[in-house]
N, C-alpha and C positions, 0 to 999 in steps of 0.2 A: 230650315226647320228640321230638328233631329226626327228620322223616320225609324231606325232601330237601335230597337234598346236591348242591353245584357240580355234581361230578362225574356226577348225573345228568342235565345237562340237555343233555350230547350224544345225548339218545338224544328231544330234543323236536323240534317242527317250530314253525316261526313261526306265531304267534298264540295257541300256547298257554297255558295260565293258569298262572300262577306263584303261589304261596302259602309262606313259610318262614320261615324266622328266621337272620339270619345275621349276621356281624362285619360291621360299620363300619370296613374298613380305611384308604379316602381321602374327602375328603368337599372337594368343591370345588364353590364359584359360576363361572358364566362365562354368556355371554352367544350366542346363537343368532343365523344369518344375519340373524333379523327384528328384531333389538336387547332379544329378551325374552331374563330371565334362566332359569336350569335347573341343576340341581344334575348334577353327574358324581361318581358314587359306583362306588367299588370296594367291593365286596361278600362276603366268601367264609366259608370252615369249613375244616376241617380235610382238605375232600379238595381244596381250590384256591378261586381266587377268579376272581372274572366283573364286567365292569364293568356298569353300571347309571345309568339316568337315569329323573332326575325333572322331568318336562317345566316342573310346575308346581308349583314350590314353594310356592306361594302360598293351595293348594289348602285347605279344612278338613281333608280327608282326608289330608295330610303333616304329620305333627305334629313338636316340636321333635326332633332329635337331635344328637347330636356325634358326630365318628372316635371308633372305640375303645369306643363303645357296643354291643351287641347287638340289632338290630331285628326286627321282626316287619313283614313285605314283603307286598304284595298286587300284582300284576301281570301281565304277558305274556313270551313268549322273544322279544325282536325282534333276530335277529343280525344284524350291522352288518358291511360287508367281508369276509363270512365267521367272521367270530367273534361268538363268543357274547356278547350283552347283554339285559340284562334293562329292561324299560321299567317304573317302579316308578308305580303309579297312586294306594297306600294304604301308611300308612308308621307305625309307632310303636314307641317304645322297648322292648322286652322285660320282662316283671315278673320278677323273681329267681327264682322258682318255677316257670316255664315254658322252663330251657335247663340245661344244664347245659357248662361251662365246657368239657369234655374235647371238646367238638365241634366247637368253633370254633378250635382253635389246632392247624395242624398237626405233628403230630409224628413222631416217626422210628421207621421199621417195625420197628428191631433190639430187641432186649431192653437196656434199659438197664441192668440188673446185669451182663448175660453180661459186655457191651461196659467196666463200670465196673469186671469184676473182670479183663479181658487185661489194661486198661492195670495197675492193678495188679501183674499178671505180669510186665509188663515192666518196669516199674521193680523189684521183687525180683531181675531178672535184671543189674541193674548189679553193675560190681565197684569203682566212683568213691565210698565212703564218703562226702562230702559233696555231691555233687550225688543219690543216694540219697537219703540224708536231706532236703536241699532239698526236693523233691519229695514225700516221703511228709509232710513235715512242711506242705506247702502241700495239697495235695488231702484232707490229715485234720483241716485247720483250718475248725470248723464254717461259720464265715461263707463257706467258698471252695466245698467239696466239693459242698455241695447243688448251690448255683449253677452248678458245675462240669458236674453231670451233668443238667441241666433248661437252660440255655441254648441257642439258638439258635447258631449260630457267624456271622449276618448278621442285618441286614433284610431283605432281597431278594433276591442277589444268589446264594449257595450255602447250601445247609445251613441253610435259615432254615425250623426247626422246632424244636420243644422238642426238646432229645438230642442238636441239630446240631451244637455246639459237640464233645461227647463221643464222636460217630459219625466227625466228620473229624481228631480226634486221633488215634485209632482207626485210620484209613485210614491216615492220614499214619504212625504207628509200624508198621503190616506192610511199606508200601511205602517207610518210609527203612529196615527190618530187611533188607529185599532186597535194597537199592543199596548199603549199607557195607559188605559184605564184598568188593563188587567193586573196592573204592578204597581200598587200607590206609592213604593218607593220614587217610581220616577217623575221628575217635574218635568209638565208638559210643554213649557213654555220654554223651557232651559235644552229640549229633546227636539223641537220644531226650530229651535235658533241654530242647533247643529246640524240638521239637516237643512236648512237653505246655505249654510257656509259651511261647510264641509268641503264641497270645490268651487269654490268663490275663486281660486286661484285660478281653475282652466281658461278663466275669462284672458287673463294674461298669457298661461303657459301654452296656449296652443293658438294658431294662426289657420283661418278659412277660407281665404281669398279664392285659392282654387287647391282643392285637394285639404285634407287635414295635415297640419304639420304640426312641430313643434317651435318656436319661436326658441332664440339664441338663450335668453333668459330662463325660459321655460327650463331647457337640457339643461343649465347651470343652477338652478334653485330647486324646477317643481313647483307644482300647483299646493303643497301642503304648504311651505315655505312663504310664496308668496300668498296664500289663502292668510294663513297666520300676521305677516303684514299687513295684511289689508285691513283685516277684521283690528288690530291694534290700535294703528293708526286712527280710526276711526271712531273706536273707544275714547281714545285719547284728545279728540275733536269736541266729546258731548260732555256736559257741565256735568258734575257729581256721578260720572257712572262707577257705580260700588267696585272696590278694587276685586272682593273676592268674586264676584259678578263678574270680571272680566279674567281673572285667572281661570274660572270654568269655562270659559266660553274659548277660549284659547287651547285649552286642552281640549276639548272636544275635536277642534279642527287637528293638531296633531297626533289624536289617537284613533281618529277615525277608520283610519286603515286595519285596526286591531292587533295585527302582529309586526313584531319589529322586522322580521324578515318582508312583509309586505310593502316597507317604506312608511313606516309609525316612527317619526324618532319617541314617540311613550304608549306605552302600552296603556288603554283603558283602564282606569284607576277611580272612576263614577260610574251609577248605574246608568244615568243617563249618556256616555261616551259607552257601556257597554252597548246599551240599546241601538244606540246610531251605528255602530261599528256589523251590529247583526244585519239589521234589514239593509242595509249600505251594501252588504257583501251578497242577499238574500235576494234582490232585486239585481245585483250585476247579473250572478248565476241563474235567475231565471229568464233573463235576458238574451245572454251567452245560448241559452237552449232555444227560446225562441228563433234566434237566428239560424240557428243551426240547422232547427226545421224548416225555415222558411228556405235556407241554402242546400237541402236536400229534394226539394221542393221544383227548385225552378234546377235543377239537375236532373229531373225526373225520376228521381229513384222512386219505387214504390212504399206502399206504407209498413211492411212488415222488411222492409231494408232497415240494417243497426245504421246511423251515423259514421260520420268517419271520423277520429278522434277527434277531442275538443281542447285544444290547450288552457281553456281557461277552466275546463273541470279536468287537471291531472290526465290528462291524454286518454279521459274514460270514452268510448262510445255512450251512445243513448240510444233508445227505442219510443218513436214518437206514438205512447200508449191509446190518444184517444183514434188518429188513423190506423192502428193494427187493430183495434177492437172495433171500430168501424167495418173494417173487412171481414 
């Protein structure tokens, strides 16, 4: 039984003893001002992860391992620049027996049936016959649904927990159910088709087994590539679905991303590909912030502390407004 998590060790002081078992999520050689080498390992579970260094790999007491392993740690808390790192002095791979999987991969606080039965709801609520169908016939096709509702929707960047895929579909259908009725240009049932297939593809391009990865395919196509496959194929499965009916629906998945620099091979060219392209982007960055508080959070930093930059907002800091006005 996992006894310490990431998330406890904002409550350590330096020098403390570290003891745990935790995911292998990066695992890199590099080399020390003094030309010795040292392992830089990212570390974590299911309540976050913490970087970590192994001075001396070379050590008897650091045995072999790979990323993507589960290890059993022996060490100290030594934070670096104010954040948390673990100094690993004793190191070995996990026996099968001694972890259990549900602890190492984080996943998403919601209920995934509640969340697997709205979207549900909402697609029952179209009155588009074939984009209807499209959909129920894609999220009830076994190889897709499981994966559908157990996917991450990233590696890193948002939503990157089991359910995250399923959780920001989820967001994204109440928050475009909001916006289209303030814009009669857009059709609503053409606007919710793109938001449940938009990363239809992650189901393929990314692997969860242990750790988020990318699958071989994934790095060679993308989840927009293969999203657009799927969604095709599938068109092309169902009797009479209207061709222009499926030339939108194909372009949404390709323009989703909104800019070509983003990984869009087209740029939004409907209001409804504009719409999905907004809240799409609208919900990663408020997502991206959430975490970031929550990752200042179990850092200890106080509430009138800035963040430390954010890559996914242009290396800006942020200021988490309702904890400074709180104090």
């Amino acid at each position: 039984m996992k006894t310490l998590f990431v998330s406890d060790l904002t409550s350590m002081r330096e020098g403390d003893s570290v003891e745990g078992f935790f995911l292998v999520l990066e695992k890199q050689q590099r080399t020390g001002k003094t030309g010795s080498s040292y392992f830089s390992v990212r570390l974590a579970d299911k309540s976050g992860d913490v970087d970590g260094r192994i001075w001396s790999p070379a050590d008897p007491e650091i045995k072999e391992f790979e990323k993507g392993e589960i290890v059993k740690i022996r060490g100290a808390y030594s934070p670096f620049n104010d954040k948390p790192q673990l100094k690993v002095d004793k190191l070995r791979v996990a026996k099968p027996d001694e972890v259990d999987k549900a602890d190492y991969l984080p996943t998403t606080t919601y209920d995934v049936a509640a969340l697997w039965a709205e979207l549900e709801g909402f697609v029952a609520s179209f009155t588009e016959p074939h984009l209807k169908l499209l959909i129920e016939t894609l999220i009830h096709d076994e190889r897709i649904g499981g994966k559908y509702r157990e996917a991450p929707a990233a590696k890193q960047l948002h939503h990157a927990w089991l359910g995250g895929l399923l959780e920001h579909v989820v967001s994204l259908l109440r928050l475009a159910d909001r916006v289209i009725p303030n814009y009669p240009i857009l059709n609503r049932d053409l606007v919710l088709t793109g938001v449940i297939l938009h990363d239809i593809g992650k189901v393929q391009e990314l692997a969860w087994e242990s750790g988020f990865e990318y699958t071989v395919e994934g790095v060679l196509l993308g989840h927009i590539q293969m999203g657009y496959e799927l969604a095709a194929k599938t068109m092309d499965t169902l009797a009479d679905f209207p061709p222009r009916l499926r030339t939108l629906v194909l372009h949404l998945i390709l323009s989703h991303h909104g800019k070509l620099e983003f990984g869009s091979p087209k740029l939004p060219m409907i209001p409804e590909a504009l719409a999905l392209s907004f809240v799409d982007d609208f919900d990663a960055k408020m997502m991206a912030v959430q975490q970031e508080f929550d990752k200042c959070a179990r850092e200890g930093k106080a509430a009138d502390e800035m963040t430390g930059k954010v890559w996914a907002l242009d290396q800006r800091q942020l200021l988490n407004t309702k904890g400074w006005l709180a104090k």
